[in-house]
C-alpha positions, 0 to 999 in steps of 0.5 A: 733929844734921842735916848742914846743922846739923854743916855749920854748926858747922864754917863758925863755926870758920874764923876760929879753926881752921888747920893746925898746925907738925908740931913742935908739933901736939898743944899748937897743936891743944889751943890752937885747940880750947880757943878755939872753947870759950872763944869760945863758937864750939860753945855748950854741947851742941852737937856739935864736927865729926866727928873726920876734919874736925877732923883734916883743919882742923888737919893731924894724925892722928886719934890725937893729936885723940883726946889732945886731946879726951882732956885737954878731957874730963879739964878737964870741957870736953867729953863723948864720947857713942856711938850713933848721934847720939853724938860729942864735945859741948861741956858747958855753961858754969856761969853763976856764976864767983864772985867769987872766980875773977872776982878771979882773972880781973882780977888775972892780966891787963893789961886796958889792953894787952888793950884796946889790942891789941884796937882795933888789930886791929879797927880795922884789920880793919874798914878793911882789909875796907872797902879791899879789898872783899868778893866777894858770898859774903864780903858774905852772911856778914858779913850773917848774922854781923850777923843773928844777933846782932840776932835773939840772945836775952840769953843767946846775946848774947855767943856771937854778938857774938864770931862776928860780930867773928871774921867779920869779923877773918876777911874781912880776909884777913890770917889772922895777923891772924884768930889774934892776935884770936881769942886776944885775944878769948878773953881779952875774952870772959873780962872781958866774963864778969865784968860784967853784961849792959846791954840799953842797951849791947847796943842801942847796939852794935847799931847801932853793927854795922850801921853798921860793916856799911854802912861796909864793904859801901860801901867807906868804909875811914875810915867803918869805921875810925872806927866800929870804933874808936868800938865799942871804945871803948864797951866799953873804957868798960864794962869799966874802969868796971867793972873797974878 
């Protein structure tokens, strides 16, 4: 994989990796890593960073990453590869769950709490982005966040939506905030998987983006607030028409 390609990789992992409690520095690096792979943030065969700038991001030593990656490739989550263009890659996702595993899903999570949660944080990640201001390299991310996704085939669809919300979940310079939606995202993501994908909606939501977009980059605080919310509530709708 080229530099700038590896390069890449890493910037999508900043809303999700930071630095670890020395007490706790094995388990909190085996929760954010199991994030950027349930967020989709690494899609599957793509290369993770190289070990010295996983280790630096979360402030432990190469030899508990290795424990980590170790328990991630005993899971069936990652392969290590050796040569030249080797390293640890994500393996891909299986596209069918099964109805099984998707009654699994359901019954183990409290989906009004998750959704609520989840409009709190954007809603107020999206207002708090607005207030603020974002600097001219702040605004070229968000803009890229958002390309991405309009130029997304089917299949990337989702991997991209979650990367452009933790942009922006980031660019409100709350980084509490930025770890409470990755988590709560991650949980989304794991009910967004168990509904089919509706051109109508995703064309929808696009539009929805872009505006939330011009909200933000023109300081309308109320303007990104209220379409944030009204984004939200789209999926909300899905997911318990569906769901339930």
């Amino acid at each position: 994989m080229p530099e700038d390609e590896i390069g890449a990789v890493g910037d999508r992992l900043a809303p999700v990796l930071r630095q670890v409690r020395a007490g706790n520095g094995f388990e909190e690096a085996l929760e954010q890593i199991l994030q950027v792979v349930r967020l989709g943030l690494v899609a599957g065969g793509e290369r993770l960073p190289a070990e010295r700038e996983l280790a630096e991001r979360l402030g432990i030593s190469r030899v508990t990453l290795r424990e980590v990656l170790k328990v991630l490739q005993d899971q069936g989550l990652v392969e290590s590869r050796r040569g030249r263009y080797g390293g640890t890659f994500v393996l891909p996702r299986p596209t069918d769950t099964g109805e099984e595993e998707l009654r699994r899903r359901i019954a183990e999570v409290d989906i009004e709490d998750v959704l609520r949660f989840r409009e709190v944080l954007e809603v107020g990640a999206a207002g708090l982005c607005a207030a603020h201001g974002l600097t001219d390299q702040q605004a070229a991310r968000l803009r890229e966040a958002l390309n991405g996704t309009q130029e997304a085939p089917l299949g990337d669809y989702r991997r991209l939506d979650t990367l452009f919300h933790l942009t922006l979940a980031e660019l409100c310079g709350s980084p509490t905030l930025t770890a409470q939606y990755a988590a709560v995202r991650a949980t989304v993501n794991d009910l967004l998987d168990c509904i089919p994908l509706l051109v109508r909606n995703l064309e929808h939501s696009q539009l929805q983006h872009a505006a939330l977009v011009g909200a933000v980059l023109e300081g309308d605080a109320d303007g990104a607030r209220e379409m944030m919310r009204e984004h939200c509530a789209g999926t909300a709708a899905l997911l318990r028409g569906f769901l339930a």
